[in-house]
BAPA-839417 format. One line per 3 residues: number of its first residue (from 1); their letters; for each residue y, x, z of N, C-alpha, C, O. Coordinates in nm, 4 decimals, padded with zeros to 6 digits. Example, Ala and Ser with C-alpha at 12.3 -4.5 7.8 and 13.67 -1.06 7.14 Angstrom:
2
1 = AS = -00.5690/01.3190/00.7800/-00.4500/01.2300/00.7800/-00.3300/01.3200/00.7800/-00.3319/01.4236/00.8465 ~ -00.2250/01.2850/00.7080/-00.1060/01.3670/00.7140/00.0030/01.2900/00.7870/00.1138/01.3409/00.8039
***
This chain:
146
1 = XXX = -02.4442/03.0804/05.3733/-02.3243/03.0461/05.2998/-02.3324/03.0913/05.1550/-02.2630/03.0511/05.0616 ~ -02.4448/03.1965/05.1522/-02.4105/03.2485/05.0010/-02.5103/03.1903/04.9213/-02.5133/03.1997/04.7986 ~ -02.6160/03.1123/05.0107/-02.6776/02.9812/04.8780/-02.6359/02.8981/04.8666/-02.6614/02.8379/04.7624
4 = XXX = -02.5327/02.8298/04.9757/-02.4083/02.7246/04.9453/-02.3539/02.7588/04.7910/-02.3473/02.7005/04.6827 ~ -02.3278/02.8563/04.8331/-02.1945/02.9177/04.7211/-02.1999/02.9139/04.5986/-02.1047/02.8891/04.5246 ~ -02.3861/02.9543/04.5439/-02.4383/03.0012/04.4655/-02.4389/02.8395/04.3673/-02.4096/02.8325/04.2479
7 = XXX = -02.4813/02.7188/04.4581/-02.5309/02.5980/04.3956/-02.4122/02.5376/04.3497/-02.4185/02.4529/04.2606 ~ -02.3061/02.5705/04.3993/-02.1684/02.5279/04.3753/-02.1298/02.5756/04.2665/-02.0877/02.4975/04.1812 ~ -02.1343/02.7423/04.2356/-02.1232/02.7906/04.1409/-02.1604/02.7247/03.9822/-02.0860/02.6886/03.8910
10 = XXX = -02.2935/02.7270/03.9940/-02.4100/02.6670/03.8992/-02.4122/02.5363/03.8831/-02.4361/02.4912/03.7710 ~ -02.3824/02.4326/04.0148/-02.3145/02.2796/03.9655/-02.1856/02.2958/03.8923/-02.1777/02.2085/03.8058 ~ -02.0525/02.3963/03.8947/-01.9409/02.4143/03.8040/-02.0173/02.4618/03.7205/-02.0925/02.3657/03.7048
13 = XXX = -02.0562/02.5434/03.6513/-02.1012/02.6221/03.5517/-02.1783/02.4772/03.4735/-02.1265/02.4411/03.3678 ~ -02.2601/02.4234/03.5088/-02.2935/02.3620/03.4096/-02.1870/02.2521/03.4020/-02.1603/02.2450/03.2820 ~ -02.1211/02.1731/03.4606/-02.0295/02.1045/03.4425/-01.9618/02.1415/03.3285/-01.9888/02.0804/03.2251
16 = XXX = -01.8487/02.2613/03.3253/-01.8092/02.3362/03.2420/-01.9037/02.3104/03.1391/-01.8658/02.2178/03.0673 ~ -02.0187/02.3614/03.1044/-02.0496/02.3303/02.9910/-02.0775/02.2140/02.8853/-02.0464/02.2063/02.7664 ~ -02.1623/02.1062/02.9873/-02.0720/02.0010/02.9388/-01.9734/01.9580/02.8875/-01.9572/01.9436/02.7663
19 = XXX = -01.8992/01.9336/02.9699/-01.7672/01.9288/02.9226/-01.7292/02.0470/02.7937/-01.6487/02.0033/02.7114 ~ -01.7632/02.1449/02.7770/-01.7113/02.2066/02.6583/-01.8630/02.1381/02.5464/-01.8578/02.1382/02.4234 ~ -01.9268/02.1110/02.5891/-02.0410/02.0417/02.4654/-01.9676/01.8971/02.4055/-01.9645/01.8668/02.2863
22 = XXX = -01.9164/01.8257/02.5049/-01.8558/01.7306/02.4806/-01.7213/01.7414/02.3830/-01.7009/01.6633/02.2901 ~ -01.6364/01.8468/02.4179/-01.5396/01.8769/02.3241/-01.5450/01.8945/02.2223/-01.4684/01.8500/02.1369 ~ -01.6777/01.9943/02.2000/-01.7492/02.0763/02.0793/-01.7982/01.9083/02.0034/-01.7324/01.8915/01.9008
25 = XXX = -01.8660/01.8242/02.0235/-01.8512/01.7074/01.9216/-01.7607/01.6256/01.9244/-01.7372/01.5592/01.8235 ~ -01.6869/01.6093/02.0403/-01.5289/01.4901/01.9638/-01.4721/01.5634/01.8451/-01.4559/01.5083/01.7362 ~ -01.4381/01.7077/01.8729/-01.4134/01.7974/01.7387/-01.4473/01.7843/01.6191/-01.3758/01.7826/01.5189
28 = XXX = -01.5867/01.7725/01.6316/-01.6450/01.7566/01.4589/-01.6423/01.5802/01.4633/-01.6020/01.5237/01.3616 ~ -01.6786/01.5094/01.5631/-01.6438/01.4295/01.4956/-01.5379/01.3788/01.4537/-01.5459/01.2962/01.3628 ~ -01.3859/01.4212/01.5190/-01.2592/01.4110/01.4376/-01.2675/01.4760/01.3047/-01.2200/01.4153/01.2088
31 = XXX = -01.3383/01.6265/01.2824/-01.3292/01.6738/01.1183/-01.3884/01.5994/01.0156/-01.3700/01.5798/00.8954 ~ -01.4735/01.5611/01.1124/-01.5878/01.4342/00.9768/-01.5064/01.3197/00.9833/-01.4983/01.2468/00.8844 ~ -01.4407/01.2925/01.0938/-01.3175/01.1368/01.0294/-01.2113/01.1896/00.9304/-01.1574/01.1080/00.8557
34 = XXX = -01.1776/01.3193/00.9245/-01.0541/01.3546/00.8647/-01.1113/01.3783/00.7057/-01.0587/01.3371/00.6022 ~ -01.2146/01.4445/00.7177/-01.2603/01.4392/00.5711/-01.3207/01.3353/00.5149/-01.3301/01.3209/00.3930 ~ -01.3724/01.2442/00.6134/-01.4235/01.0757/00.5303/-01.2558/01.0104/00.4657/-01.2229/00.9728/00.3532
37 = XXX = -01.2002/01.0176/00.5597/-01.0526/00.9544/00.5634/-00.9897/01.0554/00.3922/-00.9279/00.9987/00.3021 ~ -01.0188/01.1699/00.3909/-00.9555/01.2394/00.2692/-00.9797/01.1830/00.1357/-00.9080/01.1494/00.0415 ~ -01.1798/01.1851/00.1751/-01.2633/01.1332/00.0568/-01.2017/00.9809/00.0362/-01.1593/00.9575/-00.0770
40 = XXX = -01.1945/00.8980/00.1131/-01.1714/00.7563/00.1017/-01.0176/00.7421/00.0248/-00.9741/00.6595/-00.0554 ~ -00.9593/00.8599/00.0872/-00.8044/00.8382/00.0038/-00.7779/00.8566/-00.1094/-00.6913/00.7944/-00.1709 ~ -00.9057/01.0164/-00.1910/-00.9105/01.0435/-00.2572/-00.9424/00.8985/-00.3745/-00.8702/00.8688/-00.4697
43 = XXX = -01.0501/00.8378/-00.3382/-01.1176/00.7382/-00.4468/-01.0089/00.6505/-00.4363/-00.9781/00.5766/-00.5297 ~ -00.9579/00.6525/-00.3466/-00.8532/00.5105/-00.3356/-00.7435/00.5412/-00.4671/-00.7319/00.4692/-00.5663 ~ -00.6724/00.6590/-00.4410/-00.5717/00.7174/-00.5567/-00.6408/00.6898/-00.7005/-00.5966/00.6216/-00.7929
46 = XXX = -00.7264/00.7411/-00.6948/-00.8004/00.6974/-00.8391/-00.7848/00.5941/-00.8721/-00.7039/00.5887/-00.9647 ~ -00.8284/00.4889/-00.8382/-00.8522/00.3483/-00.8562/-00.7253/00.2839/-00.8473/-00.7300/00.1612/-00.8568 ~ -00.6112/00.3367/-00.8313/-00.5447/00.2451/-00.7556/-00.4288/00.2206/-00.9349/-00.3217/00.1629/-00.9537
49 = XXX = -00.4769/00.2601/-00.9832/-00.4048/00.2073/-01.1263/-00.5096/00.1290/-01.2287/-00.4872/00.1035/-01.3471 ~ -00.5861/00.1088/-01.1807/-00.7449/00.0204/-01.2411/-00.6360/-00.1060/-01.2933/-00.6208/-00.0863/-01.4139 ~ -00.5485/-00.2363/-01.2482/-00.5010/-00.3355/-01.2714/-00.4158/-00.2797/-01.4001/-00.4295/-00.3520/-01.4987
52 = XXX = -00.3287/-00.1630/-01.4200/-00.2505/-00.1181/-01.4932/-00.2816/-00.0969/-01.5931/-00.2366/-00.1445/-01.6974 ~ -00.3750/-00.0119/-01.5769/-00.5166/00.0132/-01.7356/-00.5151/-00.0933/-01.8197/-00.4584/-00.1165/-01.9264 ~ -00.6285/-00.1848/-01.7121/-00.6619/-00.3264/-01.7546/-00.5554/-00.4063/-01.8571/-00.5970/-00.4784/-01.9478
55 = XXX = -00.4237/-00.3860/-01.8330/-00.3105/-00.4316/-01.8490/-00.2806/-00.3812/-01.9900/-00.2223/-00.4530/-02.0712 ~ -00.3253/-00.2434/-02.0215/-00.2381/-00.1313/-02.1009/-00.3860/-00.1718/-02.2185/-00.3489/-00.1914/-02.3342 ~ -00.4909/-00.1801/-02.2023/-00.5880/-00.1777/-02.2935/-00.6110/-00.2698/-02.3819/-00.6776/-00.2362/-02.4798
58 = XXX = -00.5635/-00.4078/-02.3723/-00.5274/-00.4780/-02.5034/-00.4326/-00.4172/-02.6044/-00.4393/-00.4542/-02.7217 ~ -00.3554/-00.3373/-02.5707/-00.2419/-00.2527/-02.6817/-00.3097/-00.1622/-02.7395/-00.2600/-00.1064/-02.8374 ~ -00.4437/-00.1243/-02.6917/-00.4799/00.0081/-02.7010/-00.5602/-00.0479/-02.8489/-00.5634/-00.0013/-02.9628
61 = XXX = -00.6409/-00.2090/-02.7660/-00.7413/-00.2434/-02.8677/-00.6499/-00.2920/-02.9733/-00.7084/-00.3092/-03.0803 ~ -00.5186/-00.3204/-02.9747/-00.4410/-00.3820/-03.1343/-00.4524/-00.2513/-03.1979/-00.5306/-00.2444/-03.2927 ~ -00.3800/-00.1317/-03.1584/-00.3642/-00.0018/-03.2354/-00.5032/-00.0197/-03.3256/-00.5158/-00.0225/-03.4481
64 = XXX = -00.5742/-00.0277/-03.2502/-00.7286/00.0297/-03.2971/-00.7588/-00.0531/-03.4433/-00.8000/-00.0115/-03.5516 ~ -00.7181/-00.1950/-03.3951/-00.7503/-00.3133/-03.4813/-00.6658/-00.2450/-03.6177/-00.7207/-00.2126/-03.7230 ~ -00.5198/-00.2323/-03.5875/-00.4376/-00.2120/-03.6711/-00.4623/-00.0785/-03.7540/-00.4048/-00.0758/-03.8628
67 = XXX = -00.5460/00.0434/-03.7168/-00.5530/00.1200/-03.7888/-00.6857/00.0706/-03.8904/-00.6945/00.1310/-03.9973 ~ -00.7912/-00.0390/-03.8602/-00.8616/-00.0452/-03.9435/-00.8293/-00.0925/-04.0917/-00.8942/-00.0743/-04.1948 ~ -00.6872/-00.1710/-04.0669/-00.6496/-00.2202/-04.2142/-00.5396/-00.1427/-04.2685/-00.4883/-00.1795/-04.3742
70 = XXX = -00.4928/-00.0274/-04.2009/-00.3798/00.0156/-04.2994/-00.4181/00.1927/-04.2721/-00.4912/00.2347/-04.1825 ~ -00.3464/00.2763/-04.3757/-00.3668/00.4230/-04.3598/-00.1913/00.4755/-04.2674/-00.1125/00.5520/-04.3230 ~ -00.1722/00.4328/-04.1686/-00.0483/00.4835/-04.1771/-00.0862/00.5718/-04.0318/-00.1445/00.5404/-03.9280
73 = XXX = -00.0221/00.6971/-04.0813/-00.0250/00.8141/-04.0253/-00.0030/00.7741/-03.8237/-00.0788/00.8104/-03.7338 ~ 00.1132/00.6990/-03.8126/00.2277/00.6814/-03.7097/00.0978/00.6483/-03.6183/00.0690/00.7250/-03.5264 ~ -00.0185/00.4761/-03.6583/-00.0866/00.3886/-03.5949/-00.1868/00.5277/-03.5368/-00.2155/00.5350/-03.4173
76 = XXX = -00.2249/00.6133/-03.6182/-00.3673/00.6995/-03.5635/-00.2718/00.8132/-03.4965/-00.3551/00.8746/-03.4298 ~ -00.1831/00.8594/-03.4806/-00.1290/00.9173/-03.3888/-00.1139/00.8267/-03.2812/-00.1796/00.8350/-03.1774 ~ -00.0232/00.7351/-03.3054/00.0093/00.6749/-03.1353/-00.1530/00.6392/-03.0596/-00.1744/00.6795/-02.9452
79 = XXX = -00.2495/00.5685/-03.1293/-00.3805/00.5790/-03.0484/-00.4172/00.7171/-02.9898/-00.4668/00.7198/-02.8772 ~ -00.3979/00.8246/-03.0533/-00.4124/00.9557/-03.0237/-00.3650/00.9833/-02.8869/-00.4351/01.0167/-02.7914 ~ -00.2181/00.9626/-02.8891/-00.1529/00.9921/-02.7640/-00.2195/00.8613/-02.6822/-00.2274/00.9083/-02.5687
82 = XXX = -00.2504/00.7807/-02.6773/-00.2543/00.6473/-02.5669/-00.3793/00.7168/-02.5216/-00.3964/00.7350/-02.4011 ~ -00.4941/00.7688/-02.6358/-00.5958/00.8094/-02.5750/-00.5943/00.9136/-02.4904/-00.6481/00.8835/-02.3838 ~ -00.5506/01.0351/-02.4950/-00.4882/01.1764/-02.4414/-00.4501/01.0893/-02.3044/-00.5218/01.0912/-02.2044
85 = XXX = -00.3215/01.0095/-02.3150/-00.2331/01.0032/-02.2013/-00.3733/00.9246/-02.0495/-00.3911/00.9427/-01.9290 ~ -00.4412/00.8333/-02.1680/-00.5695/00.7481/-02.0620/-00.6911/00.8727/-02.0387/-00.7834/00.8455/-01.9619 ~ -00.6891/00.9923/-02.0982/-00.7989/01.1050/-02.0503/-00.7569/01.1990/-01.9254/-00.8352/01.2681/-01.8603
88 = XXX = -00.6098/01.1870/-01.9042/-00.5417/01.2624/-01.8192/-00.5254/01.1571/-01.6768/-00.4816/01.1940/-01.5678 ~ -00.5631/01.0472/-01.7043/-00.5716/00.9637/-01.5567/-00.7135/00.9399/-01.5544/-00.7323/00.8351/-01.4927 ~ -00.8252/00.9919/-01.5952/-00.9549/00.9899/-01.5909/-01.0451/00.8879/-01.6620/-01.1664/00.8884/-01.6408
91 = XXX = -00.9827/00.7930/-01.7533/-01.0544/00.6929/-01.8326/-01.1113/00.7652/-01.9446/-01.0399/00.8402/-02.0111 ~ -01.2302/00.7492/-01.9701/-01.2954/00.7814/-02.0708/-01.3765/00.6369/-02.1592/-01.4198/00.5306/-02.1146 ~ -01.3715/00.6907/-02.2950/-01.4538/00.6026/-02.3410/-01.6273/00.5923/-02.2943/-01.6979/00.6848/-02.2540
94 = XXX = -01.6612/00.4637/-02.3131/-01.7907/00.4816/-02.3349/-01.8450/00.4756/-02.4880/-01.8123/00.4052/-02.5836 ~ -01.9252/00.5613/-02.4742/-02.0378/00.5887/-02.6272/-02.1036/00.4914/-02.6097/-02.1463/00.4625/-02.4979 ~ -02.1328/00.3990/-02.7469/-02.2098/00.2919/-02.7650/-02.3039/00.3093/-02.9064/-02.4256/00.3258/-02.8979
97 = XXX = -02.2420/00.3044/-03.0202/-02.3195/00.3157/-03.1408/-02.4439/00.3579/-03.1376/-02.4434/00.4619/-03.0718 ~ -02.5633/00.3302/-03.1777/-02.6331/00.4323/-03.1931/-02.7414/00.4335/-03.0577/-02.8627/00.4524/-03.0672 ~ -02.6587/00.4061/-02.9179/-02.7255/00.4300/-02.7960/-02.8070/00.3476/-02.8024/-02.8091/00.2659/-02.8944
100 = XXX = -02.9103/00.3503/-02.6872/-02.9735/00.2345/-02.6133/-02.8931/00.1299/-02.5342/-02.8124/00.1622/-02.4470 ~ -02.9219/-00.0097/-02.5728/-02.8071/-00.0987/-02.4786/-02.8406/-00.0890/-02.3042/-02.9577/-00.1021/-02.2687 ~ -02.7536/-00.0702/-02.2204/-02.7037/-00.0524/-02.0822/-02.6226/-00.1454/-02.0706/-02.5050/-00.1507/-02.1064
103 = XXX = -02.6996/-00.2363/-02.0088/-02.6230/-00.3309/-01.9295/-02.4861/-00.3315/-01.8638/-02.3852/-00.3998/-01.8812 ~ -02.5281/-00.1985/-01.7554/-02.4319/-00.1707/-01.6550/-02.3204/-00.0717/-01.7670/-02.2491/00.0122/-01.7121 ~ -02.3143/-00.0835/-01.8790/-02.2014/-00.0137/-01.9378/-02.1147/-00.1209/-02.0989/-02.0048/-00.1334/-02.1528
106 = XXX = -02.2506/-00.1704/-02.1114/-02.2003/-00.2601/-02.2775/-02.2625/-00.4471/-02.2174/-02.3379/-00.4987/-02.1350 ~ -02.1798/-00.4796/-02.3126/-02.1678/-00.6491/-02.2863/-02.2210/-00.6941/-02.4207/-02.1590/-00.6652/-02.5230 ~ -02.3453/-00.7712/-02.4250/-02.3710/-00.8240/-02.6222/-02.3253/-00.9078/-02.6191/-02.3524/-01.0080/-02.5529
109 = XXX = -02.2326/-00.8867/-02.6998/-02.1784/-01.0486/-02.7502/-02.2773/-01.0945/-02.8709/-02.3039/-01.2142/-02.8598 ~ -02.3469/-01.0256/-02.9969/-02.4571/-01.0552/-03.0511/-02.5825/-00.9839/-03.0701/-02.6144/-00.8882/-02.9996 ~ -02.6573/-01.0320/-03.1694/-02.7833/-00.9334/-03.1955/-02.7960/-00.9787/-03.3511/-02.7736/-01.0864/-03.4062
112 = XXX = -02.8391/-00.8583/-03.3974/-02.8490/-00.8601/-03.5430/-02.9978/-00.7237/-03.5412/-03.0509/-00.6335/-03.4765 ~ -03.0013/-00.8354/-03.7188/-03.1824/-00.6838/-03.7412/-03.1106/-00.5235/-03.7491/-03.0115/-00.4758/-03.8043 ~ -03.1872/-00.4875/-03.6878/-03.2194/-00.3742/-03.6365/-03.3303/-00.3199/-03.5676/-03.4385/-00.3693/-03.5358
115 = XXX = -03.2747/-00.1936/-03.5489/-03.3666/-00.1332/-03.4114/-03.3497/-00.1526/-03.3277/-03.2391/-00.1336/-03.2771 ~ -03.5032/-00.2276/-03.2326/-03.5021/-00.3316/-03.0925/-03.3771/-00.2282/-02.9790/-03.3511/-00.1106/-03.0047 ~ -03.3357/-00.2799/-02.8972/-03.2317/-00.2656/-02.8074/-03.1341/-00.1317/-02.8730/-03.0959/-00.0375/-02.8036
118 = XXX = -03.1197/-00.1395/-02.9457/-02.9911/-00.0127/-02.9763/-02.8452/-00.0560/-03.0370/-02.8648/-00.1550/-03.1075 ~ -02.7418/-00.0294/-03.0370/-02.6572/-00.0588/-03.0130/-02.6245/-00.0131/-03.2155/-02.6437/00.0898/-03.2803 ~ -02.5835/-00.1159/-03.2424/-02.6131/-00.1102/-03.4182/-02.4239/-00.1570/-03.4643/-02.3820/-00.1589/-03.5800
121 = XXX = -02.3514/-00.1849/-03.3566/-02.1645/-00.1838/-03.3716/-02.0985/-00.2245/-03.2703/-02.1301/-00.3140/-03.1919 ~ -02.0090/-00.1614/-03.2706/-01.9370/-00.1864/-03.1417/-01.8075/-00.3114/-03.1730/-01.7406/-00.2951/-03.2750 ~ -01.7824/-00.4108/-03.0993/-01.7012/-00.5037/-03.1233/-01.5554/-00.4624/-03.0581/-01.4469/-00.4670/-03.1161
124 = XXX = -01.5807/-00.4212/-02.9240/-01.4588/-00.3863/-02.8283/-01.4867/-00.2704/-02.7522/-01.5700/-00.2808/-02.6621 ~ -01.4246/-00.1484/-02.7753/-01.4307/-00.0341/-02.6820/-01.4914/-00.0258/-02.5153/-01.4236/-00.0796/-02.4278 ~ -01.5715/00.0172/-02.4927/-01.5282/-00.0139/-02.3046/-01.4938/00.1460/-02.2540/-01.5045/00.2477/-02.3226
127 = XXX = -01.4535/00.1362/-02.1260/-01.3783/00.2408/-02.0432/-01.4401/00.2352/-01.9009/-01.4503/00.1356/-01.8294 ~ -01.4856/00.3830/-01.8701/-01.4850/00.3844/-01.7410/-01.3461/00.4698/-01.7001/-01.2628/00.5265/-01.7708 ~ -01.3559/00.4569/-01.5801/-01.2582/00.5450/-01.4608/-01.2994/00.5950/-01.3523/-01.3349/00.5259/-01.2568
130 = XXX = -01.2997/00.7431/-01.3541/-01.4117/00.8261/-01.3044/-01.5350/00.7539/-01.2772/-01.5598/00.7247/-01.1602 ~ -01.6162/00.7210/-01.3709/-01.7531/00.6460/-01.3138/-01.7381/00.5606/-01.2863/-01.8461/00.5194/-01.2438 ~ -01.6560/00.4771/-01.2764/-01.6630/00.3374/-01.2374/-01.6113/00.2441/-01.3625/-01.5169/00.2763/-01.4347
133 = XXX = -01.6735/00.1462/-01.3740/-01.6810/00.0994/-01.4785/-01.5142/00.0070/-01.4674/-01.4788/-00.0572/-01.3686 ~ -01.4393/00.0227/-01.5863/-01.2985/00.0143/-01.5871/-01.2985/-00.1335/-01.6573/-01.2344/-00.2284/-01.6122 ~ -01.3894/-00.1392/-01.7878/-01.4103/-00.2342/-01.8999/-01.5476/-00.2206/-01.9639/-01.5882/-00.1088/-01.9958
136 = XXX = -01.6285/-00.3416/-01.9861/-01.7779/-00.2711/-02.0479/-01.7175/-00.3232/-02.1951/-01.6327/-00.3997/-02.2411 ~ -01.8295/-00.2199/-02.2402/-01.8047/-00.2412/-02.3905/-01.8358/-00.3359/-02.4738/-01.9544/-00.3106/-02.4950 ~ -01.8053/-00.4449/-02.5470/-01.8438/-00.5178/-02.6324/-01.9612/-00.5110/-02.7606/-01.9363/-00.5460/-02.8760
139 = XXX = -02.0651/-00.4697/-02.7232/-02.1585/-00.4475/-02.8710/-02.2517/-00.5586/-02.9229/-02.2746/-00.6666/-02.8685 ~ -02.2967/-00.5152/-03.0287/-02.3789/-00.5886/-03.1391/-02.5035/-00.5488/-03.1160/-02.5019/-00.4280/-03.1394 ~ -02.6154/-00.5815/-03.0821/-02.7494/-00.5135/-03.0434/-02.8444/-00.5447/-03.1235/-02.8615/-00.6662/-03.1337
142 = XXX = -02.9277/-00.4650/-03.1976/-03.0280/-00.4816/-03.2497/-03.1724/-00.5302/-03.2178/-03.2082/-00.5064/-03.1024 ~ -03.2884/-00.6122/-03.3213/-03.3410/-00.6908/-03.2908/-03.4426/-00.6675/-03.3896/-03.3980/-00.6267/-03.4969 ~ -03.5585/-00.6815/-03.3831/-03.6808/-00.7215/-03.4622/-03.6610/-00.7966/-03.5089/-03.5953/-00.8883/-03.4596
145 = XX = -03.7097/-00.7976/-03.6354/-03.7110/-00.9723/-03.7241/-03.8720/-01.0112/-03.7183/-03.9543/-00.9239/-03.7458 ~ -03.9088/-01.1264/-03.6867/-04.0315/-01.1975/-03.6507/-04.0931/-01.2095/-03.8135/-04.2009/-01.2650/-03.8348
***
């Protein structure tokens, strides 16, 4: 009776463990759904004013236009604040002048002499949002003359 007992024992015992191995990963894999699910919500919040931007950045580009022809104090402040208020929801400019042209960041609308692929004026600002490209930038790209 007491090697009966013993196999009975040791068939529960590992059962039991099982079953607690089994628990031990539905567990993590609920923590790894809860933190994919966080991450996913997280990027989602971000993005989720991308149409609004889009919306807000033709005003941004008149200011801009408008401070090139006049000195008035009011035009380079209010760009100031539009810029501030678009750094605090994560849009940043992209740097163009000067760079190497990047596709995945600037758009040529022309090419003029210069130095081969570098970015020699910018036509229209572009913007990312956290890393993701919001607006590419409009530049002028430089070129060899034959």
């Amino acid at each position: 009776m007491k090697k009966h007992e013993k196999k009975i024992q040791n068939k529960e015992n590992e059962e039991l463990e099982n079953i607690e191995n089994q628990l031990k990963r539905a567990l993590a894999d609920y923590q790894n759904l809860e933190k994919r699910i966080a991450e996913q919500k997280s990027v989602w919040i971000k993005i989720a004013n991308k149409d609004l931007l889009l919306k807000l950045l033709p005003g941004l580009d008149s200011l801009i236009l408008a401070q090139q022809h006049t000195q008035d104090e009011g035009v380079k402040l209010s760009i100031k604040h539009f810029l501030d208020a678009l750094q605090e929801v994560g849009v940043t400019k992209i740097e163009t002048v000067g760079k190497d042209f990047d596709p995945k960041f600037m758009e040529a609308v022309a090419t003029t002499e210069g130095q081969e692929g570098k970015v020699i004026e910018e036509t229209r600002q572009g913007y990312t949002l956290f890393d993701i490209i919001l607006r590419p930038a409009q530049v002028v790209v430089g070129r060899q003359q034959d």
